[in-house]
N, C-alpha and C positions, 0 to 999 in steps of 0.2 A: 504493500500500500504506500509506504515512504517513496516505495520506488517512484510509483504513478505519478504521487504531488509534488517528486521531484523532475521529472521528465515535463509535467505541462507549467510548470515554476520557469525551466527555460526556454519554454516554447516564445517567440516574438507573441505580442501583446496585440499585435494589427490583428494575427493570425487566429488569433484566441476568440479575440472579438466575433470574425468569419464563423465560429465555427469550423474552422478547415484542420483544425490539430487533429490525426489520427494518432491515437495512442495505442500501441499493441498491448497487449495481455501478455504476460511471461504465460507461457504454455499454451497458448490460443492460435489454430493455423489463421494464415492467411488465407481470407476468402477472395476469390477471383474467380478468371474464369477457366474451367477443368475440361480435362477431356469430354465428358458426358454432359455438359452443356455446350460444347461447339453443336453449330447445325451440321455439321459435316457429320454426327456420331445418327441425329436425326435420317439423316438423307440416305446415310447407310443402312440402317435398320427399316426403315419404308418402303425405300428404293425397289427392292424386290417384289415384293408385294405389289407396289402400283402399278409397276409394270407389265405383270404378271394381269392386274388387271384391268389393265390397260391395253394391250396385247390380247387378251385372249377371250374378255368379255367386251367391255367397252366400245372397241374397234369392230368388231363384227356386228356385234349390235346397229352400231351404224351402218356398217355395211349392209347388214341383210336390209333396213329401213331403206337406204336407197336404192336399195337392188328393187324392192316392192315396186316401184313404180317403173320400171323398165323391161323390157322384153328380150328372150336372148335368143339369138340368128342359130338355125341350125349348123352354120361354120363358125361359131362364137361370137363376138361383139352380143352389144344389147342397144339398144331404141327405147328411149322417154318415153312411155304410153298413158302417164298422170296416174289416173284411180281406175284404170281397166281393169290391173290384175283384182284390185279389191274387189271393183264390180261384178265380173266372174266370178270371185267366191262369194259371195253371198248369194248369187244364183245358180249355184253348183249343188246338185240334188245329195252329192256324195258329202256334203260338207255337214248337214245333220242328222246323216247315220254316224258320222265320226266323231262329232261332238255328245250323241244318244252312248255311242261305243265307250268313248272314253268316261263321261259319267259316271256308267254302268259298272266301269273298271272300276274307278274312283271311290265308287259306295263300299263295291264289294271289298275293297283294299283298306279301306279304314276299319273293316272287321277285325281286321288283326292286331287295334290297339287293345281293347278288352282281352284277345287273348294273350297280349304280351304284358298285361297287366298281371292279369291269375296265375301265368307261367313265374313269372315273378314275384309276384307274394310266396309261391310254394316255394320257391328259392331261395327266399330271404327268411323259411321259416328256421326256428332258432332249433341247432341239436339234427340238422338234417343231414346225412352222411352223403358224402360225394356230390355236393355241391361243386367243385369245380370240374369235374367229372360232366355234370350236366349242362354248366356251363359251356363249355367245349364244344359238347354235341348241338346244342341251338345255335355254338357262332358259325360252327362249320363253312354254312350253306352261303355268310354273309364274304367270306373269304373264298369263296370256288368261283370259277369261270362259268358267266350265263351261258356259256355254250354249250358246257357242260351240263348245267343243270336242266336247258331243254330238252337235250338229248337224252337223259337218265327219265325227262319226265313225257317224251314223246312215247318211249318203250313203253312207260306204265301205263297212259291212256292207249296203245294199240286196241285194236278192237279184237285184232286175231291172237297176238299175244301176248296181251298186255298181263300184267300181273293183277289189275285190280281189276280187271273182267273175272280173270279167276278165282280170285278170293272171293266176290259176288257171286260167282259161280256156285262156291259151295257151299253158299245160303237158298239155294234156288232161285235168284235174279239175273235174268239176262240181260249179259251188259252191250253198251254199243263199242262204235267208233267215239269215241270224246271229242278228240279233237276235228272230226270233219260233220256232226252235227252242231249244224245253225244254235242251235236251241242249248248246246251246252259248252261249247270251243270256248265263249269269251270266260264264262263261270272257272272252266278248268282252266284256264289261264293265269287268270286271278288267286283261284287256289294255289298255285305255285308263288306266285308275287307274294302272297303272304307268308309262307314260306320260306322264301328266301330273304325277306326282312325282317323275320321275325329275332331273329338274333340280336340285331341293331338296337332295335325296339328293347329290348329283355335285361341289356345292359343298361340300356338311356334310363327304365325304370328301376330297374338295381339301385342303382347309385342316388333315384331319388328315394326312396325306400329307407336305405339306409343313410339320409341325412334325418328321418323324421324326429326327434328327440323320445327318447325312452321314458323321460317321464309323462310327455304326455298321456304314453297310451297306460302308464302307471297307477295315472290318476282317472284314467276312466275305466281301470281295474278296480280301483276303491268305490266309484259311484255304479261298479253293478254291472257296467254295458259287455253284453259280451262278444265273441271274435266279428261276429256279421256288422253288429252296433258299431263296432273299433273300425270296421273296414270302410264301411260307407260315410260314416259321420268324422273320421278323423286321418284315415290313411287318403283315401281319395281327394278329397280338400288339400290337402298338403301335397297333393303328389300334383295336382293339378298344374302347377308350370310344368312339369316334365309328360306329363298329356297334351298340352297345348304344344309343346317343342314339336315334340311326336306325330301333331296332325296336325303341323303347318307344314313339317318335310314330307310328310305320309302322301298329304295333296299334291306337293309340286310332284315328289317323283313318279306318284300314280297319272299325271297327263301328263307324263312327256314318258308313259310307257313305251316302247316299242322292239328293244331286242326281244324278249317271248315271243310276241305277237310272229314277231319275221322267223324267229329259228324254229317255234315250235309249230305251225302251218305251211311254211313255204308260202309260195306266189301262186301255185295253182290249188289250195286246198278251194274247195267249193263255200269254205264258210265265211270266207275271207273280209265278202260284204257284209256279214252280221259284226264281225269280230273286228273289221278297221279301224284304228283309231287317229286320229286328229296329227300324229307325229309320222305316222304310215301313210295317210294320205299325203303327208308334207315330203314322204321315201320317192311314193308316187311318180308324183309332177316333177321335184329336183334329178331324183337319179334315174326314173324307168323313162319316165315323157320331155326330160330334156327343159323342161319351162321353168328355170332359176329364179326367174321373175316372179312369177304363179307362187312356188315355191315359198321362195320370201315374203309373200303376202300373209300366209299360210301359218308361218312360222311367227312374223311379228303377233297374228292375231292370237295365236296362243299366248307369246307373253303378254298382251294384253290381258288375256285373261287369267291368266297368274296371278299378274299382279293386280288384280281386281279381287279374286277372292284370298289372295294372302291379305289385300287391306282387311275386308270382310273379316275375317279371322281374327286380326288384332284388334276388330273395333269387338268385335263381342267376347274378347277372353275378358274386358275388363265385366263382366257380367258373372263367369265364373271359375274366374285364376284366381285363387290367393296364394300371394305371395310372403306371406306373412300370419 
């Protein structure tokens, strides 16, 4: 301390006056400016990232938007056409069987939140053996190649030798083709999508599970309520941010389905108009009919409609997320 009032004792007296004496502290660093406040430490840690989507979202984005409005020459180039391509798609007869198609997907795929809920409660229940064991086997399907998984799951709907014609079998119910009736292709397709996300799902709910705090559900052991009471009144509420994660990705990736749809039918299954959907018709026009334009059309209108019902989504989770 002597030191201090000896140090600002010799300070100039104009100086003192200013305010401009710095006095340092015996053991106090010097603050200035460090590595991890240059922008250059900024620019590098960003850097990547924006690029990335900049690059690979962003730009294309634009691209496809102005490709919408242009037509492409069967020797390539493309031609300014305004709102034709749009116009063609909304009088395109095929364009709401694929938005009917992909709905359909959409309902049926969000079935799998409930079961990636109850798969998950039995997994988090307390004293259950081979719990990671079981885990493994649900992530399986999220870590294999969809090519693979159509093809293990074209075998099983076969009609001639599918394996679940035969298990029906020896119930005495005669199975069909699955996958080339109208009336079931898009259903068993969906069953596999559930399927194969059900793993994703299983962890995402894991983990909110086990954030819920133990005494709550302690204290509604003391007031009486029991496992069913606990589940719906206090696990479900609390787990709801990690329900709403789950069916805000559940919807984006359920329309923009489309490897099943291509690996597990082909081009020539007959069911193909029941079961098209909205990212297949966009296969269509771009790769089989050559119309990049059309295409583009096709494809913005879908993120239109993303991002139409992801707002949707946000506006009513505050009705019932709690977060707290």
């Amino acid at each position: 301390m002597t030191d201090l009032i000896a140090q600002r004792s010799s300070a100039p007296i104009s100086e003192l006056d200013r305010g401009r004496v710095h006095v340092r502290v015996p053991g106090s660093r010097r603050r200035g400016r460090g590595p991890r406040q240059s922008p250059l430490w900024a620019v590098l840690f960003i850097g990547p990232t924006a690029i990335g989507l900049l690059v690979f979202y962003l730009w294309p984005t634009i691209r496809t938007f102005t490709m919408s409005f242009t037509e492409t020459g069967p020797f390539g180039g493309s031609t300014f056409v305004g709102l034709a391509n749009y116009v063609r798609l909304f009088q395109d007869p095929e364009l709401v069987g694929a938005l009917v198609n992909t709905a359909e997907y959409t309902i049926i795929a969000l079935v799998g939140i409930p079961i990636a809920i109850a798969i998950a409660a039995l997994l988090n229940t307390t004293g259950l053996k081979g719990r990671g064991a079981y885990r493994t086997l649900y992530f399986i399907p999220v870590v294999t190649m969809p090519a693979a998984i159509a093809l293990v799951w074209r075998m099983i709907y076969n009609g001639d030798y599918g394996i679940l014609n035969q298990f029906l079998h020896l119930f005495g119910i005669e199975g069909k083709s699955w996958l080339t009736d109208p009336a079931t292709a898009l259903v068993a397709i969906a069953i596999v999508g559930i399927w194969a996300g059900l793993g994703t799902n299983i962890v995402i709910f894991l983990a909110g599970l086990q954030g819920i705090p133990d005494t709550i559900l302690e204290a509604a052991d003391l007031d009486g309520a029991g496992p069913v009471r606990k589940f719906f009144s206090i696990t479900i509420p609390l787990l709801s941010p990690s329900i709403f994660f789950v069916s805000v990705v559940s919807v984006i990736g359920a329309l923009q389905v489309f490897d099943l749809v291509y690996m597990m039918l082909g081009k020539s299954n007959p069911a193909i108009p029941d079961t098209r959907t909205i990212v297949y018709l966009f296969y269509e026009a771009g790769f089989i009919d050559n119309q990049r334009g059309y295409a583009a059309a096709i494809a913005f209108l879908l993120l239109i409609i993303i991002l139409v019902l992801t707002v949707i989504q946000f506006r009513l989770q505050k009705k019932w997320v709690h977060y707290e």
